[in-house]
C-alpha positions in Angstrom: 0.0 0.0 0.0 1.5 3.5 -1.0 0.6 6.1 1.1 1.0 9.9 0.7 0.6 12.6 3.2 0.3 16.2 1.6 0.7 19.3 4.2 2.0 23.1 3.9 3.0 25.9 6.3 4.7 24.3 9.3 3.7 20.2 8.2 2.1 19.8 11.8 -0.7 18.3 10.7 1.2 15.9 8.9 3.6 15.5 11.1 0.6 14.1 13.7 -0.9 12.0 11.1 2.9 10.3 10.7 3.5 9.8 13.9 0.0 8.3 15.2 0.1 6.0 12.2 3.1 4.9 13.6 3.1 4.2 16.9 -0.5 2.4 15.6 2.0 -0.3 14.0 1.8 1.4 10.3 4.8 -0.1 8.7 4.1 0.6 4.9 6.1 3.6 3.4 4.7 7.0 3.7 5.5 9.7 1.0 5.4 13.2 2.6 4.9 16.2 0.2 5.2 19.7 1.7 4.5 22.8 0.1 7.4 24.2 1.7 10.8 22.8 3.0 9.9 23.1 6.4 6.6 21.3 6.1 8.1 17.9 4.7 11.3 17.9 7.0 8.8 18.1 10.2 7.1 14.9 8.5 10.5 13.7 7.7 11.3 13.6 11.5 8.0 12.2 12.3 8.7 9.3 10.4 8.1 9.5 6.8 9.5 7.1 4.8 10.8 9.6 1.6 9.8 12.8 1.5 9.2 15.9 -1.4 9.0 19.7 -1.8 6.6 21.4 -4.3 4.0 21.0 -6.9 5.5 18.7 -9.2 6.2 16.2 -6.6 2.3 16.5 -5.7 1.1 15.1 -8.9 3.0 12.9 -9.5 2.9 10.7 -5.8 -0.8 11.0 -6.9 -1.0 8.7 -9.3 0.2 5.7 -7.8 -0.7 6.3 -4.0 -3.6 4.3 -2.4 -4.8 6.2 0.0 -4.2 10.4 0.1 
């Protein structure tokens, strides 16, 4: 399962999501896309499996995520 987190400004809500899905026992990768740099290194150190910056990297972790 392919899963992609999408947050902007400071990434806390992301950064949340990432880490309750982990301590939950979540093991599959998680893509974090931020709109900023800080946004997708706070996801990053929650626990994010790869992480990107930007638009581009929005649509295209789209198309093959399962769950947004």
């Amino acid at each position: 399962m392919n899963i992609v987190v999408i947050d902007g400004q400071s990434g806390r809500m992301g950064q949340l999501f990432i880490e309750k899905a982990r301590a939950a026992g979540i093991a599959e990768p998680i893509t974090a896309i931020g709109t900023n740099a800080l946004a997708t290194a706070a996801m990053l150190k929650a626990g994010a499996t790869q992480g990107a910056t930007g638009e581009n990297p929005v649509l295209v972790a789209c198309r093959s995520a399962d769950i947004i």
